[in-house]
C-alpha positions as MATLAB code, in Angstrom:
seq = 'XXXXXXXXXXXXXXXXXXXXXXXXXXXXXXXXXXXXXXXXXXXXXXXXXXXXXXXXXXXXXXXXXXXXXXXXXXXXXXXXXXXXXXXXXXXXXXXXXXXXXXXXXXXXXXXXXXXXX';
ca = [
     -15.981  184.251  -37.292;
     -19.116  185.476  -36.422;
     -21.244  187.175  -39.375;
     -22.996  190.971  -38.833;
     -26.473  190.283  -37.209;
     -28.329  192.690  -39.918;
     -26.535  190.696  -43.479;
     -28.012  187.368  -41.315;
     -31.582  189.087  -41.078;
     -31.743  190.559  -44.762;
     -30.382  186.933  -45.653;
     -33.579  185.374  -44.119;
     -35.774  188.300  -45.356;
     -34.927  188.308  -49.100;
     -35.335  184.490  -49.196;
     -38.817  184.899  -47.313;
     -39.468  187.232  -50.294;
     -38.194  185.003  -52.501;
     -40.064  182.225  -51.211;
     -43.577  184.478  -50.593;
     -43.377  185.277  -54.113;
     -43.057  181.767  -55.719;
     -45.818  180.720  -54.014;
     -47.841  183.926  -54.767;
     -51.088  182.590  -56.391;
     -50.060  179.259  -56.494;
     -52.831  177.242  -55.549;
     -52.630  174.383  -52.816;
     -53.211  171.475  -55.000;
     -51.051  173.060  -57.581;
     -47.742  172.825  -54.875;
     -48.825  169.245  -54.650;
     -48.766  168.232  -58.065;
     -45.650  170.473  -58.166;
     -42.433  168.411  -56.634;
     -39.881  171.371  -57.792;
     -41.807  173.710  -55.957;
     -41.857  171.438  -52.615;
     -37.878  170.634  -53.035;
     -37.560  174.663  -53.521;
     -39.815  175.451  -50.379;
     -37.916  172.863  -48.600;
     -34.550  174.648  -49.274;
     -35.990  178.080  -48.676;
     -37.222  176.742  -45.262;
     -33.530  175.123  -44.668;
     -31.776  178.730  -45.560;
     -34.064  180.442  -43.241;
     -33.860  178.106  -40.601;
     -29.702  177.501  -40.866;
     -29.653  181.776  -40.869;
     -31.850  181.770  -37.764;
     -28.890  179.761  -35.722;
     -26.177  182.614  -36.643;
     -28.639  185.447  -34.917;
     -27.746  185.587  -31.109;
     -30.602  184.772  -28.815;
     -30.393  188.573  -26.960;
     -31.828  189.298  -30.733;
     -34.303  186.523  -30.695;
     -35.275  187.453  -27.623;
     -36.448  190.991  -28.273;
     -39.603  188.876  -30.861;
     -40.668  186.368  -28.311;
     -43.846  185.278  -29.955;
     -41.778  183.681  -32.552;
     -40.782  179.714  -31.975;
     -36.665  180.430  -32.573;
     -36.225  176.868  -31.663;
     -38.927  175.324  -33.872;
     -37.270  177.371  -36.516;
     -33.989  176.238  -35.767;
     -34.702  172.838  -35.754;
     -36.841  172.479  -38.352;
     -33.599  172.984  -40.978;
     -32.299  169.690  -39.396;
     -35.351  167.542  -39.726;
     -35.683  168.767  -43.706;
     -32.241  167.604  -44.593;
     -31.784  164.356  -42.084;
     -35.429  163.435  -41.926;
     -35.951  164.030  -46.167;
     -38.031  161.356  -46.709;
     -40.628  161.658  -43.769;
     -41.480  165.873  -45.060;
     -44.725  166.040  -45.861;
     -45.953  169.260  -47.789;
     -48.963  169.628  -46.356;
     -46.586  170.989  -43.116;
     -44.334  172.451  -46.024;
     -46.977  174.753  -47.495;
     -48.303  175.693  -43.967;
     -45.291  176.712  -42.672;
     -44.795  178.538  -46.047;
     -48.293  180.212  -46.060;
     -49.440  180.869  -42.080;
     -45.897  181.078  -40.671;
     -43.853  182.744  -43.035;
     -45.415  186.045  -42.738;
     -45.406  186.995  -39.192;
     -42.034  185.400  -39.246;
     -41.083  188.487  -41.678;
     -42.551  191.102  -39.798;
     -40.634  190.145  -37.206;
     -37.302  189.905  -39.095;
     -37.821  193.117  -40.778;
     -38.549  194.821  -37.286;
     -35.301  193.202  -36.056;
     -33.331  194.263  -39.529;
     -34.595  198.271  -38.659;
     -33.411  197.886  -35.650;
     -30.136  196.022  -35.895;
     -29.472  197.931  -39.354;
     -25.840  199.234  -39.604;
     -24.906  202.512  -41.610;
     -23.174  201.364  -44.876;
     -19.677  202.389  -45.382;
];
């Protein structure tokens, strides 16, 4: 069964948050030294990247300056490929990409927002 496009989108927006904020003043040598916080970057990047295959690509395609299929496949490298991540990709995906990767999910989440009830 196919989910609802906008519970997708706030998925992957609450776990940028969640993500965004863990890292908030966190120094980059500090995430090194830190192996939790790499394993829990790691899974926020899998979430985010496993929620961006269950949004259709007519959706994708309305933010085409965003790399849906780097995203996509990213998920798959992280859990096959474990031993090969290296954080130095792991933090710059979390601090460069992450945050024009929300605006666009917010701007799709307005705009594919459904009324409750």
């Amino acid at each position: 069964m196919a989910r609802r496009v906008d519970v997708v989108l706030k998925e992957i927006l609450d776990t940028i948050d969640v993500l965004m904020s863990t890292l908030d003043g966190i120094s980059k040598s500090a995430f090194w030294d830190d192996r939790f916080k790499q394993w829990g970057a790691e899974r926020a990047i899998e979430i985010i990247s496993e929620a961006v295959r269950h949004v259709p690509d007519e959706v994708l395609a309305e933010r085409p300056e965003i790399p849906w299929a780097d995203i996509r496949t990213i998920g798959n490298r992280i859990r096959h490929e474990y031993w090969r991540v290296d954080p130095e990709i792991v933090w710059d995906v979390a601090r460069h990409d992450l945050p024009p990767l929300r605006e666009a999910i917010a701007a799709l989440l307005t705009r594919h927002s459904k009324p409750a009830g």
